[in-house]
N, C-alpha and C positions, 0 to 999 in steps of 0.2 A: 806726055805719053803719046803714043804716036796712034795716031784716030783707026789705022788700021787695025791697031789689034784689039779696040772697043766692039763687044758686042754689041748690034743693036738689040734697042728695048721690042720685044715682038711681043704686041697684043694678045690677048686671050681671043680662045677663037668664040663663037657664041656660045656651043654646048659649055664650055671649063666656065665663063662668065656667068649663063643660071645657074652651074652648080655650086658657084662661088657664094651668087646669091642665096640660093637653098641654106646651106652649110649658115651663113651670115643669119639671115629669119631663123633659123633653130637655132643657136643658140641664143640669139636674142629672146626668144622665147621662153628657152630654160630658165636663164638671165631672170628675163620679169618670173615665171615659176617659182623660181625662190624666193623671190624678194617678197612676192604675196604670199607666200605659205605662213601659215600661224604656226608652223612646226619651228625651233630652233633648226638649224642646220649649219652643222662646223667642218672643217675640213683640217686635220693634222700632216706635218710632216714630220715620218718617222727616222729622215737621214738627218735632222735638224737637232738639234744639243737641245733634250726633254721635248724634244715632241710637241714643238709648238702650235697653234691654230694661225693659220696660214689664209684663210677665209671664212669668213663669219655674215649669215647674211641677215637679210631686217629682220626675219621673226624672233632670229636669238639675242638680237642687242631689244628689241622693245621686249623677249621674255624676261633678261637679263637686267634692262637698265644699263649696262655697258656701251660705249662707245669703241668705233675699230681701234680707235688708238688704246684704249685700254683692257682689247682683243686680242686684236694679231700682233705676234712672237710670243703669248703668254700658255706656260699649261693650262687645262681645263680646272686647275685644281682649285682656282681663285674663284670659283661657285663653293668652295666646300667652305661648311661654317663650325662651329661647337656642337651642335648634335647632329652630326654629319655622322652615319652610321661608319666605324671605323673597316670593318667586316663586306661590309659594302663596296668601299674604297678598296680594300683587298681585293675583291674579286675584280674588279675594271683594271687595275692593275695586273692581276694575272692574265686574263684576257688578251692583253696586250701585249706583254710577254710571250704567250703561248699565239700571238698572231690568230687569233679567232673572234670569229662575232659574239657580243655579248648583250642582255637586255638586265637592266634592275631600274627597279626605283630606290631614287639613292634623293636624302633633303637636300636641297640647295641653299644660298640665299644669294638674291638682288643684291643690286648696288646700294640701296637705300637700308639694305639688312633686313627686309622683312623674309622670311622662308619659304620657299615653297616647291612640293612635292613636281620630282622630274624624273619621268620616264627616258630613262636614257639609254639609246641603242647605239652601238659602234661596231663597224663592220671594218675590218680589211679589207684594201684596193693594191691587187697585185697589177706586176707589170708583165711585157712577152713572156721574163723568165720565170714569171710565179714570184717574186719575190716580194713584199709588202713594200710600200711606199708611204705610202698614206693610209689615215682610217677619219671614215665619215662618221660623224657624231651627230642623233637626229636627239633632238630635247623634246618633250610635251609634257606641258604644263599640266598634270592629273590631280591639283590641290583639291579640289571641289569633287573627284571622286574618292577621294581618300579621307576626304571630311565625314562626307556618305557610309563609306564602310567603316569606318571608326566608332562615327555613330549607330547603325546597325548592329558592329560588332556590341556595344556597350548595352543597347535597347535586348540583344540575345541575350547577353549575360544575366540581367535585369529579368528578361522572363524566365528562365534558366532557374534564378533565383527563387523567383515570386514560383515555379513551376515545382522545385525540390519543397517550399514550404507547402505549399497547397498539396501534395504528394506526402509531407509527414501529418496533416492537417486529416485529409483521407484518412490515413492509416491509422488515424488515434479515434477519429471519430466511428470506423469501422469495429474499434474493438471495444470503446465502449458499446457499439450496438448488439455486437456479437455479447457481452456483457450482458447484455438485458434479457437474450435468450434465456430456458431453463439450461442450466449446465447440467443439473442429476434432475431427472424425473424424478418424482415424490414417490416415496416405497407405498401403493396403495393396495391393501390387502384385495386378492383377489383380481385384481386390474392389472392390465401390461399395458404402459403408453410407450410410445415412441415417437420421433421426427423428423425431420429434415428441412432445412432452409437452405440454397443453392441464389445467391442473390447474384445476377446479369452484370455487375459491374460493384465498385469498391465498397459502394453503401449502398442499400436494401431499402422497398420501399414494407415488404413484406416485414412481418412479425407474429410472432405468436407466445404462446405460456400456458401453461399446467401451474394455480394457484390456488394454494391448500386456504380454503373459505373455513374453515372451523374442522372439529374431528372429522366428522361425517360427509363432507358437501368440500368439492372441488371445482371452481372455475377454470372453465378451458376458453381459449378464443384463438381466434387464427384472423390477420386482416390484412389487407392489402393497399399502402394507400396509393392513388395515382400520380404519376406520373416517374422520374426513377432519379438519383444524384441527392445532390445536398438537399432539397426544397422537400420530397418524400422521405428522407432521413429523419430530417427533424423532426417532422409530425411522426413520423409511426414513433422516434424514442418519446416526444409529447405521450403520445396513446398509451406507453409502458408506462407513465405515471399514473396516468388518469384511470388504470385498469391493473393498480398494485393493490398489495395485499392489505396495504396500510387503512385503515376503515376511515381513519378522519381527512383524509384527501385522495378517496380514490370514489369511482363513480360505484364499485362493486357491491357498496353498502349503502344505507341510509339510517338517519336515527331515530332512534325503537321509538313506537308511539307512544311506552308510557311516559315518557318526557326523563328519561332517568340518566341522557345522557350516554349509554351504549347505545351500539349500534345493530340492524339488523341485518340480513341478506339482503339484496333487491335481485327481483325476477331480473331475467332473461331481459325479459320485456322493457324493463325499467331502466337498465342500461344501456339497452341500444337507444333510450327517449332521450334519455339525458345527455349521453354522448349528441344526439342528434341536437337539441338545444344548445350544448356549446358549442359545437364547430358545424358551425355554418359555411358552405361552401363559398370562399371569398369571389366578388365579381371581377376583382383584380388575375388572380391566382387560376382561379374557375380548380382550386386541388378539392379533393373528396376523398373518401374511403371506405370499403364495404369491412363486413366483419360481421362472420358468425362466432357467436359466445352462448357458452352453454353451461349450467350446474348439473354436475354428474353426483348424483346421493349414490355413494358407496355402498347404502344400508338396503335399500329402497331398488338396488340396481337401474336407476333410471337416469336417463340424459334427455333433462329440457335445455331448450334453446330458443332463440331467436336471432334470424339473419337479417341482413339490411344490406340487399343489394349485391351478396354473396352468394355463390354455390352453396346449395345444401348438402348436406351431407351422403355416402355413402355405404348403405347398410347391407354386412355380408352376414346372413344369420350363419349359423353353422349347419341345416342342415337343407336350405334353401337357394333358391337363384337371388343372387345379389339385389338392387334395385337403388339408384339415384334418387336420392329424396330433393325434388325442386321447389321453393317457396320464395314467387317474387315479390320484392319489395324496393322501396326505394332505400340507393346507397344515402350516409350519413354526409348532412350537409343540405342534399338538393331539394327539399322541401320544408316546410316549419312545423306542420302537425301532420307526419303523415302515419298511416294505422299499420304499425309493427302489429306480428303475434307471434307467440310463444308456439312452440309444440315438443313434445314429449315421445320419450321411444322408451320403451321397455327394456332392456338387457338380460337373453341369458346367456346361461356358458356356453362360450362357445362364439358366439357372436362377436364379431368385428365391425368398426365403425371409422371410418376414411374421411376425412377432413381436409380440404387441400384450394388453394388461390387459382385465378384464372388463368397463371400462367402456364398450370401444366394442361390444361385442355384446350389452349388458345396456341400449343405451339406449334408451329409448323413445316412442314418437310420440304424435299424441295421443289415439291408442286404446287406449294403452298396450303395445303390442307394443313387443316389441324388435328389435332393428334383429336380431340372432342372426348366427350362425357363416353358415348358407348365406349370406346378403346379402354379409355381408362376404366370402364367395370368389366370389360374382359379382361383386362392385366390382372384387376382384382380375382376376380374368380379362379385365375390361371393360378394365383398364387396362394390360396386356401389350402395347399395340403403344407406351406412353408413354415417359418417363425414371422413373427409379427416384423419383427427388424430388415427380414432377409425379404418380404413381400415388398418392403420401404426399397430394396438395394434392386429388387425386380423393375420396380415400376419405372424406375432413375433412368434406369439399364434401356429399358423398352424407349421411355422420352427420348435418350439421345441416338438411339439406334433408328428411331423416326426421323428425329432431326436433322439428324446425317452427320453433326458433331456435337461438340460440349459448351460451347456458346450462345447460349441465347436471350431473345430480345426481351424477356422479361422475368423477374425472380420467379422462383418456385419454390414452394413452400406443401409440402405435405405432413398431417399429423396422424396415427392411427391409433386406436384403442381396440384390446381383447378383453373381454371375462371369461375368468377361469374357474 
């Protein structure tokens, strides 16, 4: 060839050489970038017969276990094993078809066949004219977050479960308690009782009863025990045994002195001792309960009683100003010999007589006052020209219209009596 027509070789001038160099350091840079990434990182080409991985760098042969020789020219699909979700597979395939990005976790398995969960994103890499060329496939290993949610999901279930029995466990134990309430007040000639129990959540610590003691003589008691949920459940349904009608295992009798083996009444008084004898407020627990009980003589028109630690009663004569009867004492449990007394009210016609737990005078608004003793004997008084039942539907009405709704942080319980 004849030397004239050889170009000569002409150097870079300095600027083309640091840019050479620039251009040179960046990619080397990317270069190390991938190879340290913990992320797989593949590279497809889509002019290639199936779409082979064309570049595979180190974080996807140490995620894989694979070697480039048993990388590059292979589809991706030699990750996929027996419970390789088939639907999964569908979609990465349509994806790719359809030339869009896509994201799933789809199982894999290593070279050595163990499995593990692979976050896999593949993006289209078009050219000047938009047309696909290639698609970037990123892998991360998510086994150890999908162990976590698996387990979660399974710990849900599990509570879910334990949560629907505890939920039917509730509900059964609610209606036996509801069970132990009076369902019919006793026909008592002359007397009109009535009630209501409203308990703050699925079980009640509140309870009460109307229990026919012989012809003549009626036990009533209204109690409250502390605190609210299962632990207050069970004692107050304990309480309904220990204050049944049954003489030879309930606290409400004792046996006759002649030694004959019947039984008699016990005072007021005598009940709230012996309840206080047996349940002793635990040091564990620190649970307790107040409870006025009282014998109403039908014949006699009279209502003794004895409280412990309860509200006393409220007495509306018929032709008089109402008046809160208060008698402090210690509630049941928190002392060993403490001095109960009895007291006694006369009944005539006309007269009403208001029985009710600390929750309806302890409730409060949203100022946080409580609704207290005077309100509630102004409700009473307000409602002296109504029926006994409909004074019961007043007083409810006024609580929640203080309260500001229908939920509140402790049962309520009101009982009332008229003579007629």
């Amino acid at each position: 060839m004849d030397p004239k027509h050889i170009s000569p070789l002409i150097p870079p001038s300095p600027e083309e050489q640091s840019e050479w160099e620039r251009l040179a350091d960046e990619l080397a840079l990317k270069n190390r970038a991938l190879a340290a990434t913990s992320e797989g990182i593949t590279i497809t080409d889509v002019s290639l017969p199936d779409n082979p991985i064309i570049f595979a760098n180190e974080g996807f042969k140490r995620l894989t276990g694979y070697s480039d020789a048993e990388i590059i020219g292979y589809n991706c699909r030699f990750l996929q094993g027996p419970d390789t979700d088939p639907q999964t597979v569908a979609e990465i395939r349509s994806a790719i078809a359809e030339e869009r990005e896509c994201t799933v976790d789809i199982l894999n398995y290593r070279k050595d066949g163990s499995a593990f969960w692979n976050r896999l994103t593949i993006t289209p890499v078009r050219d000047a004219d938009n047309k696909v060329t290639h698609f970037i496939g990123i892998q991360s290993d998510i086994s150890e977050r999908k162990r976590a949610e698996e387990a979660l999901a399974r710990a849900k279930e599990q509570l879910e479960t334990v949560n629907r029995r505890m939920t039917r466990d509730l509900e059964t134990a609610a209606n036996i308690q509801q069970a132990l309430l009076p369902r019919q007040v006793p026909a008592i000639e002359g007397i009109e009782i009535y009630w209501t129990l409203r308990p703050c959540s699925e079980l009640a610590g509140d309870t009460l009863n109307i229990v026919s003691l012989d012809e003549t003589h009626y036990g009533i008691y209204i109690l409250d025990v502390s605190g609210h949920g299962v632990p207050a459940a069970l004692l107050s349904v304990t309480l309904n045994h220990w204050l049944s009608p049954l003489p030879a295992h309930s606290s409400l009798y004792k046996p006759a002195a002649n030694g004959s083996g019947e039984f008699s009444l016990s005072t007021p008084r005598e009940v709230v001792e012996k309840l206080n004898a047996r349940f002793p407020m635990s040091s564990h627990t620190l649970q307790y309960f107040t409870i006025l009980y009282g014998i109403l003589d039908t014949v006699q028109r009279e209502f003794c009683f004895s409280v412990a630690g309860h509200p006393g009663p409220m007495l509306l004569p018929r032709a008089r100003q109402g008046k809160a009867l208060q008698f402090p004492a210690y509630p049941i449990g928190f002392v060993d010999h403490p001095s109960y007394k009895q007291h006694c009210i006369k009944l005539h016609p006309g007269d009403r007589l208001y029985m009710y737990t600390d929750g309806v005078v302890e409730a409060r608004n949203a100022d946080f006052e409580h609704f207290g003793r005077e309100r509630l004997m102004q409700e009473i008084e307000r409602s002296r020209d109504v029926s006994l039942r409909e004074s019961l539907v007043n007083i409810l009405a006024s609580l929640e219209e203080w309260h500001g709704h229908s939920d509140f942080a402790d049962d309520l319980s009101l009982m009332a009596l008229e003579v007629h």
